[in-house]
C-alpha positions in Angstrom: 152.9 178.6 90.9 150.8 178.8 87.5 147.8 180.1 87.0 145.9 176.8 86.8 147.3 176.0 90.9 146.0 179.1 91.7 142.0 179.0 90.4 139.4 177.4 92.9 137.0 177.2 91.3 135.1 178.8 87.8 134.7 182.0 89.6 137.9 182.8 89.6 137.9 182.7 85.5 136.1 185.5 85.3 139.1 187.7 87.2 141.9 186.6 84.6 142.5 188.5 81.4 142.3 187.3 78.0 145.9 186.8 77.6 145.9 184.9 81.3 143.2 183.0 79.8 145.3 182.0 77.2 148.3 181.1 79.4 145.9 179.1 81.0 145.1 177.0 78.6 148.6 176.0 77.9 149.1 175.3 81.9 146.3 172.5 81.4 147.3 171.0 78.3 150.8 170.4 80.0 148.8 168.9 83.3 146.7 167.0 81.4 149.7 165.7 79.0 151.3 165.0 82.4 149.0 163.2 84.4 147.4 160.8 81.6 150.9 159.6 81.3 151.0 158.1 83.7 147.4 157.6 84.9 145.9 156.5 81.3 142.5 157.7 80.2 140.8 159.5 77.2 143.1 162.7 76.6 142.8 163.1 73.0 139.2 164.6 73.5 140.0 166.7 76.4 143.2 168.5 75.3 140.7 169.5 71.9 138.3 171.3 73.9 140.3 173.0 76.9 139.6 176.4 75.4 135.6 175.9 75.2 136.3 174.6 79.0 137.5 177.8 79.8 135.2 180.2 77.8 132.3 178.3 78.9 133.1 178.3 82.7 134.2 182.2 82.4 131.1 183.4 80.2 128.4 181.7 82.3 127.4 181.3 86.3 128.1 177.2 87.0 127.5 175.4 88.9 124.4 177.7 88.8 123.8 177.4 85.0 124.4 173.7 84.0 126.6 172.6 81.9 125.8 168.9 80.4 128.9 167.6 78.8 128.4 164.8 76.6 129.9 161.1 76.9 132.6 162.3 79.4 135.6 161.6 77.4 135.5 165.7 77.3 135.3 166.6 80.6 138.9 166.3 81.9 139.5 169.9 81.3 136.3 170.6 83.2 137.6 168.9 85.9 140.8 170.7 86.2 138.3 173.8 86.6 136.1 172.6 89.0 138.5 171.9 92.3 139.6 168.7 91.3 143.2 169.7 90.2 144.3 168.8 93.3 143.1 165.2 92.4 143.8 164.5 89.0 146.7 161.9 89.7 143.9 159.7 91.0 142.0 159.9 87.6 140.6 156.2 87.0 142.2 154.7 90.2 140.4 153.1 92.8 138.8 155.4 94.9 139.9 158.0 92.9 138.3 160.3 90.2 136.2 158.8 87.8 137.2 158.8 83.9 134.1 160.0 83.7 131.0 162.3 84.7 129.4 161.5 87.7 127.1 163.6 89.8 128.6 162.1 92.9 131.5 163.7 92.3 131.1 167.4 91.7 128.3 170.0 92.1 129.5 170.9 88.6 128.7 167.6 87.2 125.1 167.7 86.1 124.7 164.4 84.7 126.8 161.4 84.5 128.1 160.6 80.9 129.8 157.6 80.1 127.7 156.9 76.6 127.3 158.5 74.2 124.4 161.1 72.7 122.7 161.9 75.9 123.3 165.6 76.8 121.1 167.3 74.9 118.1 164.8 75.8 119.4 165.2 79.4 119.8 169.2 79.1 116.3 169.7 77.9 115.0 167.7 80.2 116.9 170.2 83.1 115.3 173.0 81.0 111.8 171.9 81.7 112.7 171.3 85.3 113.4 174.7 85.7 110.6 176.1 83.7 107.9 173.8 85.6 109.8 175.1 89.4 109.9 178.7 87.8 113.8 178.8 87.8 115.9 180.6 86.0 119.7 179.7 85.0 120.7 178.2 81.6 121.2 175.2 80.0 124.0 174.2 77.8 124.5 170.3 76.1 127.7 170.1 74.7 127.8 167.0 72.2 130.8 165.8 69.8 129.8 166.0 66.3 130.6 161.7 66.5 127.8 161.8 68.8 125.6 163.3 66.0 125.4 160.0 64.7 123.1 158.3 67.2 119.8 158.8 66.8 119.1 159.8 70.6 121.2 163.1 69.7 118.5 163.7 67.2 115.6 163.4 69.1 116.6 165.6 71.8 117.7 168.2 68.7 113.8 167.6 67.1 112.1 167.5 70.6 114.4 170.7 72.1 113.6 172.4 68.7 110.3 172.0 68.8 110.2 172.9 72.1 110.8 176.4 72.1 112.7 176.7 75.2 115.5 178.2 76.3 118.4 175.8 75.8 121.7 176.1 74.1 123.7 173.5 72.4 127.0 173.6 71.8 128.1 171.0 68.9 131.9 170.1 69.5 133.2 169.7 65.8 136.5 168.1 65.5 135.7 165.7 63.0 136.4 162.3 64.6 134.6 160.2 67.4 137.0 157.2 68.0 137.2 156.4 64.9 137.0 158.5 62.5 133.3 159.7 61.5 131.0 158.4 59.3 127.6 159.4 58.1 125.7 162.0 56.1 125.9 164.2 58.8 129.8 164.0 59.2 130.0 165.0 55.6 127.6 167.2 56.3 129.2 169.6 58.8 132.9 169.2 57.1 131.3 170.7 53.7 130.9 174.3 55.6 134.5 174.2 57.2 136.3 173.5 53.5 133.1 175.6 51.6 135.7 178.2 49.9 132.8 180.1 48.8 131.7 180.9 52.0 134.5 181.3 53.7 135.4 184.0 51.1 132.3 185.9 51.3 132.2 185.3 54.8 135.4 187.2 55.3 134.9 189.7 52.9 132.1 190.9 54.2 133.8 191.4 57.5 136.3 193.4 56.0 133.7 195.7 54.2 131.6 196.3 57.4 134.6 196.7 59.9 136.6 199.3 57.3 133.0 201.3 56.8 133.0 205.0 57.4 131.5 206.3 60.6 128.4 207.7 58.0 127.7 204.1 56.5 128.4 202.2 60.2 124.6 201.6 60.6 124.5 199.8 57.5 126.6 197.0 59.2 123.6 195.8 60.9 122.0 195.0 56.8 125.3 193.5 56.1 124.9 191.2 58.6 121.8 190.3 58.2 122.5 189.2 54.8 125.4 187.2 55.7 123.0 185.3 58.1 120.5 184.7 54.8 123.8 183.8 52.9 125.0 181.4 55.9 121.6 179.5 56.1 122.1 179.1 51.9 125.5 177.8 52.3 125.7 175.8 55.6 124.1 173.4 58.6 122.6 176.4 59.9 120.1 175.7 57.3 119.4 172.3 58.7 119.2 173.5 62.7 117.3 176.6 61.6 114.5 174.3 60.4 114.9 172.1 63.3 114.1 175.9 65.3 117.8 176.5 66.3 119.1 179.7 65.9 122.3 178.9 64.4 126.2 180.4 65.1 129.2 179.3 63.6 131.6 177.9 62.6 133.7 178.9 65.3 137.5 178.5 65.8 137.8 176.4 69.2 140.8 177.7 69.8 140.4 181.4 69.6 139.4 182.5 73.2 137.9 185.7 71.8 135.8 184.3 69.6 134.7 181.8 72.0 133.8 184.4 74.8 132.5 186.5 72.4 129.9 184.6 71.0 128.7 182.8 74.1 127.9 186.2 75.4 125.7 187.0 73.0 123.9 183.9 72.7 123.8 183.3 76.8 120.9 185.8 77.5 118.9 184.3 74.7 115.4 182.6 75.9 115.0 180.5 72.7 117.3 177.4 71.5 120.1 178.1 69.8 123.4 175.9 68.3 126.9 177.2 68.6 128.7 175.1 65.9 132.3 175.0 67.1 135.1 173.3 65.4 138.4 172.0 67.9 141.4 169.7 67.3 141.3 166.9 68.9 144.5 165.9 70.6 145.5 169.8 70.2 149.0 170.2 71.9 149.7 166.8 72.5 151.5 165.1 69.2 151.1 162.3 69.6 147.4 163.0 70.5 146.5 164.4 66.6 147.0 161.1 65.0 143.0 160.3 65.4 141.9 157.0 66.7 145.3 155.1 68.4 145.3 158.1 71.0 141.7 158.7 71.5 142.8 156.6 74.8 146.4 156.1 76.5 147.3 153.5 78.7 149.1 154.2 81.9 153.0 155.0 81.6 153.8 156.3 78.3 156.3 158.9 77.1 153.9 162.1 77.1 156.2 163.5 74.7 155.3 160.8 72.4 152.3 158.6 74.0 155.3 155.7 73.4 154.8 152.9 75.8 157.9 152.7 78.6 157.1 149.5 79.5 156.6 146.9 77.0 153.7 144.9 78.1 154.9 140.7 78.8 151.4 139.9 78.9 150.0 137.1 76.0 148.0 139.5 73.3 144.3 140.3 74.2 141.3 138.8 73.8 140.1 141.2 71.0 143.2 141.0 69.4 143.3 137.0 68.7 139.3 137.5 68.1 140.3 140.3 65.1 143.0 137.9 63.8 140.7 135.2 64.1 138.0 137.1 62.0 139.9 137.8 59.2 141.0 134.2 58.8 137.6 133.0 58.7 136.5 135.8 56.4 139.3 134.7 54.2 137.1 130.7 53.6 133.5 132.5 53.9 132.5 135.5 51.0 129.2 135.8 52.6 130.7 137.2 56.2 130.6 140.4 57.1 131.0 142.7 60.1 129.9 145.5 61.5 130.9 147.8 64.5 129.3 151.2 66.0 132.5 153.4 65.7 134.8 151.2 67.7 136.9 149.3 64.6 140.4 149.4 66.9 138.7 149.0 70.7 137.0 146.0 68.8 139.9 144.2 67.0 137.9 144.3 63.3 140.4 147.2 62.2 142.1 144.3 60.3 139.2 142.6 58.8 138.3 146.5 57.2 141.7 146.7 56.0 141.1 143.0 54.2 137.9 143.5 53.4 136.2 146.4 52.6 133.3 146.0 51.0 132.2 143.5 54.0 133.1 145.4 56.5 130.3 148.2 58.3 130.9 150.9 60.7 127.6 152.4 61.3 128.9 155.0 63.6 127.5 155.6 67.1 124.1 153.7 66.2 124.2 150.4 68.0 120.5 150.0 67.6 120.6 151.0 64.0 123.9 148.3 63.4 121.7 145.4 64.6 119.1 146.3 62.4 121.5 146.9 59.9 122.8 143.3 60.6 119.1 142.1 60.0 118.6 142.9 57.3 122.0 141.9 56.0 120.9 138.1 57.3 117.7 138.1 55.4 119.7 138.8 52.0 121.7 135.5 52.9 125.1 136.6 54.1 126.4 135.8 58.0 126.3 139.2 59.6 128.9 139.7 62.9 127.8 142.5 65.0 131.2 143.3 67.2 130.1 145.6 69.9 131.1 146.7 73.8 128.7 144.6 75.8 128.1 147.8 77.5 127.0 149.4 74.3 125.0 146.4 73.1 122.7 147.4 75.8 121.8 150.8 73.2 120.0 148.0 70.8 118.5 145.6 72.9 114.7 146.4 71.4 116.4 145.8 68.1 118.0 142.4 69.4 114.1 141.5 70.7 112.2 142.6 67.4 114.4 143.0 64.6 116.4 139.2 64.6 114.9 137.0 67.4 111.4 137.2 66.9 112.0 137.3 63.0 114.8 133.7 63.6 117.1 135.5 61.9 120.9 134.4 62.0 122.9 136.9 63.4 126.0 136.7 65.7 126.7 139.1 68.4 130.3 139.5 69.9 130.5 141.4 72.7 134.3 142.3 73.8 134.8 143.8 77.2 132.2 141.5 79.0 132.2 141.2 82.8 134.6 143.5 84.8 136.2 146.4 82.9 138.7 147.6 84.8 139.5 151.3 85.4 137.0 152.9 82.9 134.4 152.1 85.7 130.9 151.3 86.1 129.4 153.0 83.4 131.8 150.6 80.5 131.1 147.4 83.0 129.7 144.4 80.6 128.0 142.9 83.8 124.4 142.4 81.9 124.4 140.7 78.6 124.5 137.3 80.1 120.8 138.2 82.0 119.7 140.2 79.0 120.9 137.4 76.3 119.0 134.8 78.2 115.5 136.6 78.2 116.2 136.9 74.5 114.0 134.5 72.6 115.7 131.4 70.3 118.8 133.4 71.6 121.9 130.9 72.2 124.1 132.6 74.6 128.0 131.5 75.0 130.8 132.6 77.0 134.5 130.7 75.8 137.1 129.7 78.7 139.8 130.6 76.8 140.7 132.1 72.9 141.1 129.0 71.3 137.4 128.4 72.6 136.4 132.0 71.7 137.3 131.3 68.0 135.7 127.8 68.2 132.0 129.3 69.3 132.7 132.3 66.8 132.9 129.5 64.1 129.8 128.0 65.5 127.9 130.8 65.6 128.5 131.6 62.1 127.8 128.2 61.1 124.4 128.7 63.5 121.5 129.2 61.1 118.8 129.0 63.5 118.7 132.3 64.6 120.8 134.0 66.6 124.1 133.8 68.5 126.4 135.7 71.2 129.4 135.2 72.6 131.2 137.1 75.2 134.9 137.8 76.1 136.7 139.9 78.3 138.9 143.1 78.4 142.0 141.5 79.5 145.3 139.1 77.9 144.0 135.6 76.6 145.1 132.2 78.8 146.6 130.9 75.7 148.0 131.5 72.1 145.3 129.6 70.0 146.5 128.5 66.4 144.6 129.2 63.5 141.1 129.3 63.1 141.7 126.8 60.4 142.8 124.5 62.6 140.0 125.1 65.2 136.4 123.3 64.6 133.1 124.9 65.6 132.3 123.7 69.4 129.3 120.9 69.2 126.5 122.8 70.0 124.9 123.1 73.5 128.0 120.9 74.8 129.8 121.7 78.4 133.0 120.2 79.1 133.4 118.2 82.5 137.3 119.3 83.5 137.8 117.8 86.6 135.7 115.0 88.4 134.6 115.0 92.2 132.0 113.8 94.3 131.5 117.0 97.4 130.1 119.7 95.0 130.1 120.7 91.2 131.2 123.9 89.9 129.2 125.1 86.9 131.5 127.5 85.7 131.2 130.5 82.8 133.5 131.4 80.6 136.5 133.8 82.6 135.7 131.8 85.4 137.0 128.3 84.8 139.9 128.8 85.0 139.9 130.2 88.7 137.4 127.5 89.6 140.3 124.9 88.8 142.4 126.5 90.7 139.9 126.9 93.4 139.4 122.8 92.9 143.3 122.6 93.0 143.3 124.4 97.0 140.8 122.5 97.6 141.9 119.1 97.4 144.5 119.9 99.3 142.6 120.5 101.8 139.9 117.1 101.6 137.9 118.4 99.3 137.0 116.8 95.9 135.6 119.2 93.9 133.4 118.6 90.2 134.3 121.7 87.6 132.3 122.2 84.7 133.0 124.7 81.8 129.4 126.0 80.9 130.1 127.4 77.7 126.8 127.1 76.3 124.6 129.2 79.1 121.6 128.4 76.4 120.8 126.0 75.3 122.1 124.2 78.1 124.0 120.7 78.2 120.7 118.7 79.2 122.7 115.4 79.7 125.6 116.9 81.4 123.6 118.8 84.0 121.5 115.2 84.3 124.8 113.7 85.1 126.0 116.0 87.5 122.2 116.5 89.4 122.5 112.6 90.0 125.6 112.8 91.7 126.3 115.6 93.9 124.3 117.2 96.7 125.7 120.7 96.2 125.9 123.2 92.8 128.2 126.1 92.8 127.6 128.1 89.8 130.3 130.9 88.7 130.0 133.6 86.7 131.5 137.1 85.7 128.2 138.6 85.4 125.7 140.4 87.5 123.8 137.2 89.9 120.2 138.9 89.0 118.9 136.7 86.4 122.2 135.5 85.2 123.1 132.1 84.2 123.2 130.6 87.8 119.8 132.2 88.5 118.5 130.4 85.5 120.2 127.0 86.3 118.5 127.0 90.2 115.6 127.5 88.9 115.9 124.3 86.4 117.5 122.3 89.2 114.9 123.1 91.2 112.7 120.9 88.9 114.6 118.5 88.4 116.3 117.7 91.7 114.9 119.8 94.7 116.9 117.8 97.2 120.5 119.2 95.2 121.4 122.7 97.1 122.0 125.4 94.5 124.3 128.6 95.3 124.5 131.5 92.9 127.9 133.4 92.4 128.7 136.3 90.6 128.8 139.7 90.3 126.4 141.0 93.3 123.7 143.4 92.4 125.4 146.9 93.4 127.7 149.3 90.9 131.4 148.3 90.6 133.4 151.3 90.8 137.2 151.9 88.9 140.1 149.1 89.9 142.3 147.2 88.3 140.2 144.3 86.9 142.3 142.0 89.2 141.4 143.6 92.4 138.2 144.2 91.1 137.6 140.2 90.5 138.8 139.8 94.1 136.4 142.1 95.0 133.3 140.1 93.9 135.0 136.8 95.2 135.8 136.2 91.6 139.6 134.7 91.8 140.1 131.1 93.1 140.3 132.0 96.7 136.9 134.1 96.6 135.3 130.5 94.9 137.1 128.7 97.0 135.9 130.5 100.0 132.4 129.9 99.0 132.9 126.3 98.3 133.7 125.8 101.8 131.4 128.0 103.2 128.3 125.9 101.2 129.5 122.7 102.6 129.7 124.1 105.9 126.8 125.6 106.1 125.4 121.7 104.8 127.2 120.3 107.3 126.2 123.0 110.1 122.5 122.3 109.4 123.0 118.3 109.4 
């Protein structure tokens, strides 16, 4: 049995020797390599921080003191630690443990993290807590120096600070995020690790004070203090000693000692204070130190090599054909450019940065700073595309409102993984833009049926000078294998497409969903049933003339959406039905308003009702009910 099948929880840490702590560590990378070959999930962070796992869980009391982990994508080591071992071959399954943090979960999960940048907001707001109730445990945020983009991190870091209280951050250095870093403060915080200056005097002084006969040892305590004055000269300490940090580090990751070491000096500390700690991410794993392809691993790969054992059959992604398509049209237009928020390869626009450079913009974690970015970009004259999660989007949203609708400015958002996600769970689900999109002023909103349609409303929406433009797409293979975007025109503007003619009900159908709702027309016929399906692909403006038509000649509506039903599209086409035609029943279907959990995206569709026999199903129950009341 190894040592990590035999610890129950963190309190057993604190029993182990150094050296057992160190075989430790080795026991989880090898469970950790194991497991997330065949389970997927975000390994590359994990493996670079199992030894700050285990020196944080062994130095301090958890669950007691909290520990607020940043994003999540770290935490997998802190799992192992915190009775879930056991478990960890149901990471990301249904039912299983989440890819994430999640207080539902574990007693030693203080906050859920699935975004990035909150812990050290969420940590200080803990710390108050416990100061206001007259507690007394400590805090400890620990954020990835990626996360150190986003301007949340630096609030919490002015407001903790300020604050005086008795906090501890813990800054995660390992030089990459997804991508890798960009940013001032990136450069920042690599300029102490390579400063050979430093790092000479640094060690020399150690030498000097460690060697110093037994009359001159008292003297240490001078030396040391002037290495502190000559740290704060030549290092970030300088910058979170003015922010009122007491500042420690740079600290080897991976030396357990020094890690142990220096948390238990700093834990019984009642002021805030920054352990700056620099890790490899990936550390262990090969295949896992290559930066941004292994910052996430599918299911089933070689954990030897992260190799897939299975070639996927499935037709290339969505955000795949949308990359290739983006390149091609920046190849006819000099004035496009795109931006991103860290996420070049989960995003497809790797390629368009590789062609074109000087267009291309990754802002770092900063969504709301990238949209502004992108506005002001617009007002110079050249077509911004802001490629974000639809998740993620939600970070900028005041920018959206402020900075490019109520100033009309032309700027397209594309936001892959729309709808249901899959197994990275409900904190990655892109269930809201469609609501959020429609409250947007002069917003048009679009959702393609396919890829060939994608790139067709991408061309539009470049072409769109009236302010601006989204389109969503989904995390999941494309219907089709669309040709070039040369050979694809822009889709006519506020247009829907009538697919299939019937007379029973209509089917106004978004995006993923038209497809199953001709399938779902399909079983229905068979059964009597003549169904109407409509592809919807402008949610606003809406096709006045088509819904006209299709108000005049059925009784029933059925819209469909992959979307949340709370002020989605269908919510928004009752409501103008409603005008129009009262006597024309109007059902909504959708997401429903509750928190989908980590599935497959298939089973999760099924779920919600989302696959042709879940619309069909409801088809049949709206006419019944119709018929029931007659």
């Amino acid at each position: 049995m190894s040592l990590l099948d035999r610890l129950q929880s963190p309190a057993d840490l604190k029993r182990l020797s150094r050296d057992e702590l160190r075989t430790l560590a080795q026991d989880m990378r090898t469970r950790l390599i194991d497991v997330c070959s065949r389970t997927g999930g975000h390994i590359g962070a994990g493996l670079g921080v199992v030894e700050l796992t285990i020196a944080l869980h062994t130095v301090f009391d958890t669950p007691a003191d909290q520990l607020v982990w940043d994003v999540g994508h770290q935490a997998y080591p802190h799992k192992l630690l915190t009775g879930r071992n056991d478990r960890l071959e149901t990471l990301r399954q249904e039912g299983g443990l989440s890819g994430f943090l999640k207080r539902t979960e574990s007693p030693y999960d203080t906050f859920g993290a699935g975004h990035a940048a909150t812990a050290i907001s969420a940590a200080l707001g803990m710390a108050a807590g416990r100061d206001v109730l007259g507690e007394r445990f400590k805090v400890a945020a620990i954020i990835g120096d990626g996360s150190m983009g986003s301007g949340l991190a630096y609030e919490g870091l002015n407001n903790a600070g300020d604050s005086g209280r008795d906090i501890i951050v813990v800054l995660n250095d390992n030089e990459m995020s997804i991508a890798p870093n960009v940013g001032a403060m990136h450069k920042y915080l690599t300029s102490i690790q390579r400063n050979p200056l430093y790092n000479r005097l640094r060690s020399r002084i150690g030498e000097l004070v460690d060697n110093a006969p037994a009359p001159f040892a008292a003297a240490g305590t001078l030396v040391r203090k002037w290495e502190e004055s000559v740290k704060s000269f030549l290092t970030p300490g300088v910058l979170f000693e003015e922010l009122g940090f007491r500042y420690f580090g740079p600290i080897d990751g991976h030396d357990i000692d020094a890690l142990m070491d220096t948390f238990a000096a700093v834990r019984d500390m009642n002021t805030p204070r920054l352990v700056h700690v620099i890790t490899q991410k990936g550390k262990g794993f090969p295949a896992g130190e290559h930066g941004e392809k292994w910052h996430a691993l599918p299911p089933g790969h070689d954990p030897a090599t992260g190799k897939q054992l299975v070639a996927s059959s499935a037709n290339p992604a969505y955000t795949a054909l949308y990359g290739k398509g983006l390149v091609e049209l920046g190849a006819e237009r000099d004035d496009l450019a795109v931006i991103t928020a860290a996420m070049p390869s989960g995003t497809g626009t790797g390629p368009f940065a590789k062609a074109y450079p000087a267009r291309f913009f990754d802002v770092g974690i900063a969504e709301g700073h990238g949209v502004t970015f992108a506005a002001g970009l617009a007002t110079r004259g050249v077509r911004p595309v802001v490629t974000i999660y639809s998740t993620f989007l939600q970070r900028g949203y005041d920018n959206i409102i402020h900075d490019v609708a109520l100033q009309h400015l032309p700027v397209v958002f594309a936001m892959d993984r729309a709808g249901l996600v899959g197994e990275d769970g409900e904190t990655h689900m892109g269930l809201y833009d469609i609501a959020y999109m429609l409250a947007v002023p002069g917003m048009t909103v679009t959702a393609p049926k396919d890829a060939t349609e994608m790139l067709g409303l991408l061309r539009a929406g470049v072409e769109h000078l009236h302010g601006p433009f989204c389109l969503r797409y989904p995390r999941d293979s494309a219907p089709d294998a669309p040709p070039a975007i040369a050979e694809i025109p822009a889709t006519p503007y506020a247009t829907w497409e009538v697919l299939r003619q019937g007379r029973d009900l209509a089917i106004l159908a978004v995006g993923t969903m038209v497809r199953p709702s001709l399938e779902a027309a399909a079983q229905l016929a068979d059964e009597g049933l003549d169904v109407t399906v409509v592809n919807c692909r402008y949610l606003k403006p809406y096709d006045e003339v088509t819904l006209q038509a299709v108000l005049a000649n059925h009784g029933h509506i059925l819209t469909v959406e992959e979307g949340t039903v709370v002020n989605g599209f269908g919510a928004a086409m009752a409501a103008v039905a409603q005008r129009l035609a009262p006597a024309v029943r109007v059902a909504v279907h959708g997401v429903p308003d509750r928190v989908i959990y980590a599935a497959p995206r298939r089973r999760q569709l099924a779920q919600c009702g989302l696959d042709a026999a879940g619309i069909a199903a409801r088809v049949r129950a709206q006419l019944a009910s119709e018929a029931l009341a007659g």
